[in-house]
N, CA, C and O of each residue as an XYZ file, in Angstrom:
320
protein
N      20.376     31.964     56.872
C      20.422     33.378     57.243
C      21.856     33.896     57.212
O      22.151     34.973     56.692
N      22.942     32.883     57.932
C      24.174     33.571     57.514
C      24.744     33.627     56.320
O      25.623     34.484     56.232
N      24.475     32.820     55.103
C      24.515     33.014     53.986
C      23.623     34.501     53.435
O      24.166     35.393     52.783
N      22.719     34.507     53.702
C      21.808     36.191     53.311
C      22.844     37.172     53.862
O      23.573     37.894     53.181
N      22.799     37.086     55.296
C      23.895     38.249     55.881
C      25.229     38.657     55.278
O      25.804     39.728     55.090
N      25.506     37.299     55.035
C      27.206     37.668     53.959
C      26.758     38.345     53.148
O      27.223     39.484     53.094
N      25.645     37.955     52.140
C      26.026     38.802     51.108
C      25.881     40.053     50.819
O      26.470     40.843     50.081
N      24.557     40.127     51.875
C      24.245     41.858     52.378
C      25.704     42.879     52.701
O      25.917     44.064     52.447
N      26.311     42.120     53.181
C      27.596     42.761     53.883
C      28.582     43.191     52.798
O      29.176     44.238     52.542
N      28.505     41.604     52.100
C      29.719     41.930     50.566
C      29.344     43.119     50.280
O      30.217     43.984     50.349
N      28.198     43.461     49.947
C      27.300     44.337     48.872
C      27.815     45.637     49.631
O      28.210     46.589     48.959
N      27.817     45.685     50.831
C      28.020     47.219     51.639
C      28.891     46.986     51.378
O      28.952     47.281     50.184
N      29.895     46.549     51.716
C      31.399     46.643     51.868
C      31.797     47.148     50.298
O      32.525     48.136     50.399
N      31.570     46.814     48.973
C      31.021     47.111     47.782
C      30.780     48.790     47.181
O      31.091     49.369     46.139
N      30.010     49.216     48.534
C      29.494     50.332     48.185
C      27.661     50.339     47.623
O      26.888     51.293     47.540
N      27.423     48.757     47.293
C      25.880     48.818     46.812
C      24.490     48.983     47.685
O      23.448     49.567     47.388
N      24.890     48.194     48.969
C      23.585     48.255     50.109
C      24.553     49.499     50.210
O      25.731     49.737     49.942
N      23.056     50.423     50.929
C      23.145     51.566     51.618
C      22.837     51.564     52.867
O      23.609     52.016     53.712
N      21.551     51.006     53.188
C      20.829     50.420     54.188
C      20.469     49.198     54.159
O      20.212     48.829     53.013
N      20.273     47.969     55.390
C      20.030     46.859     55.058
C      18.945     46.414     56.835
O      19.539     45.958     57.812
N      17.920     46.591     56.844
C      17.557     46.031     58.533
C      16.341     45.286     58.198
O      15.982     45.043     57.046
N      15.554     44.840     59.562
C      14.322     44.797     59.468
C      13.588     44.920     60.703
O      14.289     44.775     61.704
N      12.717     45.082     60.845
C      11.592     45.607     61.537
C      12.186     44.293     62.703
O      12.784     43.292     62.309
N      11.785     44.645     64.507
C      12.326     43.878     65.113
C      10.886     43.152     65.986
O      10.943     42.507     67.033
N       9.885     43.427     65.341
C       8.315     42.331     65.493
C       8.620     40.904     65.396
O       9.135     40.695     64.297
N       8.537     40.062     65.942
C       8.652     38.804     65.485
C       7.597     37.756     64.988
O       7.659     36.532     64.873
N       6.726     38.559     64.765
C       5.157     37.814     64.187
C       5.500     37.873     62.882
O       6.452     38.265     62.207
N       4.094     37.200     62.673
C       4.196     37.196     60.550
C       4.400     39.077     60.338
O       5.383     39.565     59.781
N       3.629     39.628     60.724
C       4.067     41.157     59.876
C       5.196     41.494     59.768
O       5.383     42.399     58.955
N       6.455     40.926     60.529
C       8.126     41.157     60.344
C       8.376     41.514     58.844
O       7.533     41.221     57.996
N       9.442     42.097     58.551
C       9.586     42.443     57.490
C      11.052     43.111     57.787
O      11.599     43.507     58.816
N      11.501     43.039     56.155
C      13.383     43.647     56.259
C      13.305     44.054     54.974
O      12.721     43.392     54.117
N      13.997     45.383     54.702
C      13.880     46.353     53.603
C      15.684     46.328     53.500
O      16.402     46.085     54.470
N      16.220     46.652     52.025
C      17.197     47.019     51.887
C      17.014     48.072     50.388
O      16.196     48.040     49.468
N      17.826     48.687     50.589
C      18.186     49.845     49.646
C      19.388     49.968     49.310
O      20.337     50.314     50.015
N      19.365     49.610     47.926
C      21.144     49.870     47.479
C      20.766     50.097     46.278
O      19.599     50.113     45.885
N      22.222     50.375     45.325
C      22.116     51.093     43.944
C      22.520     49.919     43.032
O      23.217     48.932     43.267
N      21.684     50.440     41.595
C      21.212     49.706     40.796
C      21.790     51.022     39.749
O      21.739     52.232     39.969
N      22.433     50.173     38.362
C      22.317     51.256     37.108
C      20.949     51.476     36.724
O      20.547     52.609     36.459
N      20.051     50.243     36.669
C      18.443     50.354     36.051
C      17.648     49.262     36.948
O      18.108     49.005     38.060
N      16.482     48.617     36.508
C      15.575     47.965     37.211
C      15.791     46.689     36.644
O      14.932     45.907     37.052
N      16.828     46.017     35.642
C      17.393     44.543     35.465
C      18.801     44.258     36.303
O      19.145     43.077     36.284
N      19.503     44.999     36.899
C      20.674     45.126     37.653
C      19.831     45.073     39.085
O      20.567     44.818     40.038
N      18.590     45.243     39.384
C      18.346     45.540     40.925
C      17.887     44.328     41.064
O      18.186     43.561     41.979
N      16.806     44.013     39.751
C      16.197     42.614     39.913
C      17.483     41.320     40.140
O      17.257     40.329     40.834
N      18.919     41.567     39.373
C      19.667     40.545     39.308
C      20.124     40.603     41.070
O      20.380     39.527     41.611
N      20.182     41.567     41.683
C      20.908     41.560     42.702
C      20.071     41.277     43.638
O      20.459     40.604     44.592
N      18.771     41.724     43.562
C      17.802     41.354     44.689
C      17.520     39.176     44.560
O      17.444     38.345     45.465
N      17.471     39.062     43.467
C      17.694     37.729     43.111
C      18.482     36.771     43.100
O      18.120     35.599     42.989
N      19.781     37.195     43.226
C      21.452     36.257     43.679
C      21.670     36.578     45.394
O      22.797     36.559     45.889
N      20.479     36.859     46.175
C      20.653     36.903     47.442
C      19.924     34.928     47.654
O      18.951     34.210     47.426
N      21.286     34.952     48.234
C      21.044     32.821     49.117
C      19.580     33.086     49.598
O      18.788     32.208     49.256
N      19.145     33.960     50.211
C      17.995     33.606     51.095
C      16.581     33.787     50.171
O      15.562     33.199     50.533
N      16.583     34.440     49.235
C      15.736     34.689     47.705
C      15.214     33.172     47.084
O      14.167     32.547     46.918
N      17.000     32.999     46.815
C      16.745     31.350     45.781
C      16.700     30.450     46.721
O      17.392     29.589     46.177
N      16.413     30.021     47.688
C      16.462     29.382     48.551
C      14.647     29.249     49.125
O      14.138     28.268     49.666
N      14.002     30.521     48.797
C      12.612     30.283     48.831
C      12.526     30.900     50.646
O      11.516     30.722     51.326
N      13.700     31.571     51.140
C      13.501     31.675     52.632
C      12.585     32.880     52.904
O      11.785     32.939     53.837
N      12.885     34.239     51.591
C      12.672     35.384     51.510
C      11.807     35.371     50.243
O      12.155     34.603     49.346
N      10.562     36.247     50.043
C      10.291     36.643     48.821
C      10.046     38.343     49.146
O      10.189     38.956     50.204
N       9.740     38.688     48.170
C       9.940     40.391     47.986
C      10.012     41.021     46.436
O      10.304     40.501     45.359
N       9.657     42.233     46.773
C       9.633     42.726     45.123
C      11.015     44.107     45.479
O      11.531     44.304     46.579
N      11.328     44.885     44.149
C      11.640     45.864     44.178
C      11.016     47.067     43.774
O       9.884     47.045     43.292
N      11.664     48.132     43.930
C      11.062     49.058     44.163
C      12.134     50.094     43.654
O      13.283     50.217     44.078
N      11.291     51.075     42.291
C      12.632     51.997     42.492
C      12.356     53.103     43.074
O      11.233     53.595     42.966
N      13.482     53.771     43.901
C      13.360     55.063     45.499
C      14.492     55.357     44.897
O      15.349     54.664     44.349
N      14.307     57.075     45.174
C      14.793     57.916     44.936
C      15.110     58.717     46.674
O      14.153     59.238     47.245
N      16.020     58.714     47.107
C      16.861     59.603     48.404
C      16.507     61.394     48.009
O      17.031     62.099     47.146
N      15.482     61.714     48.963
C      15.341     63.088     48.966
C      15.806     63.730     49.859
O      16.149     64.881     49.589
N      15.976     63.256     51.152
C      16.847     63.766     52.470
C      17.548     62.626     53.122
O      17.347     61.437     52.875
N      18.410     63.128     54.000
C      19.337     62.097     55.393
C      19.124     62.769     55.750
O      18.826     63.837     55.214
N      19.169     62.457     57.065
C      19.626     63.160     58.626
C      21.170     62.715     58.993
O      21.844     61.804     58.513
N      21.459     63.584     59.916
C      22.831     63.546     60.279
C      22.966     62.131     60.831
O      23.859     61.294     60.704
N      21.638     62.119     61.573
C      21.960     61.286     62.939
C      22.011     59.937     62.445
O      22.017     59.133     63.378
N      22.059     59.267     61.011
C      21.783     58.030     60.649
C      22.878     57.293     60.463
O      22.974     56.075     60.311
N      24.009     58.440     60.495
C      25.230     58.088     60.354
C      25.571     57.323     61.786
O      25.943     56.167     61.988
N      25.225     58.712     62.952
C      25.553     58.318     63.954
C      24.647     56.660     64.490
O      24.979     55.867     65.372
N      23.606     56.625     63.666
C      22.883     55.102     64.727
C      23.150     54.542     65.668
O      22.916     54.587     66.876
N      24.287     53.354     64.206
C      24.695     52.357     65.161
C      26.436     52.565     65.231
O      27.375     51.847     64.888
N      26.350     53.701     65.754
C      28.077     53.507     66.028
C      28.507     53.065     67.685
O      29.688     52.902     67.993
């Protein structure tokens, strides 16, 4: 997991994650979404795929391409 977390972080720090959490359930329905930018859908697949916790078999998941239609102010504010 601290290997996943680094690289989530590189990636923000980067500019690529935008958002990175997950749901705080601790049963099987848990789940963690991230959203970051991709030029196309072989750049998202490479990046969703060079995450440690992916090749490692810890995480599986698909992508998804999303398009940002609104923010709110307050998302900035969250976790400050």
């Amino acid at each position: 997991m601290g290997e996943h977390f680094a690289y989530l972080k590189k990636l923000t720090e980067k500019g690529v994650v935008l958002l990175a959490g997950r749901t705080l359930n601790t049963d099987p329905s848990s789940f963690g979404i991230v959203i970051f930018l991709a030029k196309d859908e072989m750049e998202a697949a490479r990046i969703f795929a060079d995450n440690p916790a992916v090749r490692a078999g810890v995480f599986v998941g698909e992508v998804y391409p999303y398009s940002v239609a609104l923010v709110g102010e307050s998302i900035m504010k969250q976790n400050r």
